[in-house]
N, C-alpha and C positions, 0 to 999 in steps of 0.2 A: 514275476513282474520286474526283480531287479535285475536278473537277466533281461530278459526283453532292453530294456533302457540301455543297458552297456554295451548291445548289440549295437542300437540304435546310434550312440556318441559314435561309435566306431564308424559305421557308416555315415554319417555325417563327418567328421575325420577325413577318409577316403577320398570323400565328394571335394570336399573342398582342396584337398591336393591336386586334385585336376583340373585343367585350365582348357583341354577342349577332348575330343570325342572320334575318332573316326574310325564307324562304324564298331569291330570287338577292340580296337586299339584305339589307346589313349596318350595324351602330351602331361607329361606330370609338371607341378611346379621345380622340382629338384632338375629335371628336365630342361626347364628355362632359363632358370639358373642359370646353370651351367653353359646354360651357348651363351650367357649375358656374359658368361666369364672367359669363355674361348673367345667372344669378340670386342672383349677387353672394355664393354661399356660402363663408363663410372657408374658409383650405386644409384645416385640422386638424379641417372638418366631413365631409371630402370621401370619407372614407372608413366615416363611421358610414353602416352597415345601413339604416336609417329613411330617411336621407337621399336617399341612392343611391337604394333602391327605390323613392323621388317622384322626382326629377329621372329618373332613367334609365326609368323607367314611363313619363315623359309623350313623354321623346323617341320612344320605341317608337314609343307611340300615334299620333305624330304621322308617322315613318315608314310606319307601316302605311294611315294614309288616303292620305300622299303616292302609295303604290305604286297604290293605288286610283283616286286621280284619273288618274296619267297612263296605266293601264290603262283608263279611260275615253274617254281622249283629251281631258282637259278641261284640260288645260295649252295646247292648240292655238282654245279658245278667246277668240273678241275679249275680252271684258270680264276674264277670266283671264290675258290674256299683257298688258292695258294694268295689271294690279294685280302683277303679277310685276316689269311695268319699273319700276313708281312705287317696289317693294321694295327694288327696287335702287340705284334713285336716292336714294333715300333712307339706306342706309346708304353708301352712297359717300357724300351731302352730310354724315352726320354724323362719319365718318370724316374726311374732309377739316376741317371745325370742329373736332375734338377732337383732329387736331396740331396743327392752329394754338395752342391755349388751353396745350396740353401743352407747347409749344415757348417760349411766355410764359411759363407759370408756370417752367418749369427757371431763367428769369432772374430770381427773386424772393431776392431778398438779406434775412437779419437786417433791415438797413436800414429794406427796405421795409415790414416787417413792423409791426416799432416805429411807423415812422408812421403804417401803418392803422391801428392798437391807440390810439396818441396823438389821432387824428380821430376817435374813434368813443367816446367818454368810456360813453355806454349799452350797450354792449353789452362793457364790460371795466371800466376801473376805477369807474367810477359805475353798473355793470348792477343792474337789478332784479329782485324776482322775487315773483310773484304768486300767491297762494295762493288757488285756486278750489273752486268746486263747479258741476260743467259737466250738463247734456245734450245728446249727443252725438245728431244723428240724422243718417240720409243726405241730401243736401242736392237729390238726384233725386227722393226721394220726400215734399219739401214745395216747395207750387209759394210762388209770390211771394204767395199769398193768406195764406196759414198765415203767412209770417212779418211778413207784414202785421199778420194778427191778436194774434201774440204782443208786438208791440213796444212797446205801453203795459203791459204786464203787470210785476207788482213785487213777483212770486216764484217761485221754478223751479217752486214745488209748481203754481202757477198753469200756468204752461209746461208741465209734464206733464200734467195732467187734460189742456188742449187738444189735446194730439197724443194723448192716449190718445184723447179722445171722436172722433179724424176721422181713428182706425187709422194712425196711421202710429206704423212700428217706432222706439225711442230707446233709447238707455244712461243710466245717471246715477251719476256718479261725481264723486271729486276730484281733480285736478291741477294743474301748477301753469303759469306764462303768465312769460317772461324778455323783457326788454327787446330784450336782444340778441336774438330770435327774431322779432319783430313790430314792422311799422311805426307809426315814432315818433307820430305823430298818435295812436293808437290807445293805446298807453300814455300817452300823456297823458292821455286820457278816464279811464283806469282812475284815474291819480290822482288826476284831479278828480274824482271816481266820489262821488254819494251813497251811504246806506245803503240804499237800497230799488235802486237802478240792475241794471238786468238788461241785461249787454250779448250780443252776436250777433256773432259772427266767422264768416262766408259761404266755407267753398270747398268744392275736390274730396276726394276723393269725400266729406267730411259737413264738417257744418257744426257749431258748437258757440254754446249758449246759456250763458252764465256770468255769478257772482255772484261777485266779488270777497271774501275775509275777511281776507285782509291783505297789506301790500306792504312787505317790507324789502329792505336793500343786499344785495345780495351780491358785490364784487369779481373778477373771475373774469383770475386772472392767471398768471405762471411761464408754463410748457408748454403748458397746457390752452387760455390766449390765444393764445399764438404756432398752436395747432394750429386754435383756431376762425378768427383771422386769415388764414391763408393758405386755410383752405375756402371764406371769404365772397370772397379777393381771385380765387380761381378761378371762384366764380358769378359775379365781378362780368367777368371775363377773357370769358368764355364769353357772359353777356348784350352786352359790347360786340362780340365778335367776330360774333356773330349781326344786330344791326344795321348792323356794316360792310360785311357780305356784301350783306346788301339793300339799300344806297344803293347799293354797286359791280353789283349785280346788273340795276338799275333804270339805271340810265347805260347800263350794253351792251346792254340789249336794245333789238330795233329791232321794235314792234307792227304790226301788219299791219291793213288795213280798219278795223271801226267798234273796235275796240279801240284803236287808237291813240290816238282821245278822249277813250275814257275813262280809260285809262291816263295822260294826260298830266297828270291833275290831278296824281296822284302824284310825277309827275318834279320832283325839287328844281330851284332857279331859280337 
C-alpha cells in the first residue's frame, strides 16, 4: 500500500510538470521557463494570459515540426546533423564566454565603478542629449545607392519624397540621441552640426536619418550612473573576453595543407 501511494505522488509530480501534450511528446514547465528566459520576459509577466499564449504557442509550434522532422528522418541528415553540431557548439562557446564575463563582473567594486563614471565625463556627468526628428527606415531595404543619393539633401522632407518615390517603407518621428549611447566622434558632428545638416546613423536592423533641434546638458548621476556604469563595464568585459579567446584560439590551432598560408597571416608575431 505504501508503495502504491509513492508511485502515485510521483505521478502526480510528472503530471503536473507538464503544461501540454503532443501526441508521445510533451512541453515541460522547466521548458517554458526557459524560453520565458531566452525571451527575456520579466518574472511578474510570466503569468499574464497574452503572454503565455505567445511564448508557449510558439514553443508548441516548434515541437510539433521538431516531431516531424525526425519522423522524416531528417535529423540523420549530412547538412542537418553538421547545423545541429554548429548549434551546439555554439551555445557551449557562448556559455563558456558568459562565465568568464560573469565571474569578472562578480569582482566589480564601488571602486571600480566610480572610476569608469570619473573616465567617461560624456556619458555621466557632462552627458548630452539630443533632441531629434528622425526617419527611420530598414537599413536592408536601401542599398548604398539610396543613401548615396540622400547625403547632400538638407531636409528630412527632402529625405522622405526620395524613399517615397523608390518605394521603400520609412517611419518619421521624434527622438532623442545621448552621448552616453553613441560614439564620440559622431556627437561631435552633432555639435558642430549646421542648421540645414542632415545626419545618417547606418545599422541593424534600420538605419536613422536625423535633424538635430537642440542639444542641452543633462547630468545623469546617483544610481542610475552606477547602474549604466556597470552595464557598459560588462560590454566592455565581454568584448575583451571575446577577443582573448581568438588570440588564445589562433596560438593552439595547428592548420593543415593550403590553409595553413593563409591562416598564417593572421597568427600574431
Amino acid at each position: 500500500m505504501g508503495c502504491s501511494k509513492k508511485a502515485e505522488e510521483k505521478a502526480d509530480v510528472a503530471k503536473s510538470q507538464i503544461v501540454a501534450r503532443l501526441g508521445e511528446d510533451v512541453v515541460t514547465t522547466q521548458e517554458l521557463d526557459n524560453e520565458f528566459r531566452v525571451a527575456q520576459v520579466p518574472a511578474d509577466k510570466r503569468k499574464d494570459p497574452a503572454v503565455v499564449r505567445q511564448v508557449l504557442g510558439e514553443l508548441v509550434s516548434r515541437k510539433y515540426l521538431v516531431r516531424q522532422a525526425l519522423d522524416a528522418k531528417l535529423d540523420r541528415e549530412p547538412t542537418v546533423l553538421l547545423d545541429l553540431l554548429r548549434a551546439r557548439e555554439t551555445v557551449l562557446a557562448k556559455a563558456a564566454a558568459s562565465r568568464e564575463v560573469a565571474k569578472k563582473s562578480s569582482a566589480i567594486v564601488g571602486s571600480d565603478v566610480d572610476a569608469y563614471i570619473s573616465s567617461n565625463p560624456m556619458k555621466f556627468a557632462n552627458r548630452q542629449v539630443a533632441s531629434i526628428e528622425q526617419i527611420v527606415v530598414p537599413t536592408n531595404a536601401a542599398s548604398q545607392d539610396v543613401f548615396e543619393a540622400t547625403r547632400e539633401m538638407k531636409s528630412l522632407d527632402e529625405v522622405a519624397q526620395k524613399l517615397t518615390a523608390l518605394g521603400i517603407a520609412h517611419s518619421r518621428s521624434t527622438g532623442a540621441l545621448s552621448s552616453a549611447d553613441i560614439p564620440a566622434d559622431v556627437f561631435d558632428r552633432i555639435r558642430q552640426r549646421q542648421a540645414d545638416d542632415i545626419f545618417l546613423l547606418r545599422g541593424q536592423p534600420n538605419s536613422v536619418f536625423f535633424k538635430v533641434n537642440t542639444v542641452e546638458t543633462r547630468p545623469l548621476e546617483g544610481e542610475a550612473a552606477a547602474r549604466l556604469a556597470r552595464q557598459a563595464m560588462q560590454v566592455d568585459l565581454a568584448r575583451s573576453e571575446a577577443s582573448l579567446a581568438s588570440v588564445e584560439a589562433v596560438l593552439a590551432a595547428k592548420y593543415e595543407g593550403d590553409y595553413a598560408e593563409i591562416m598564417k597571416i593572421q597568427a600574431p608575431k
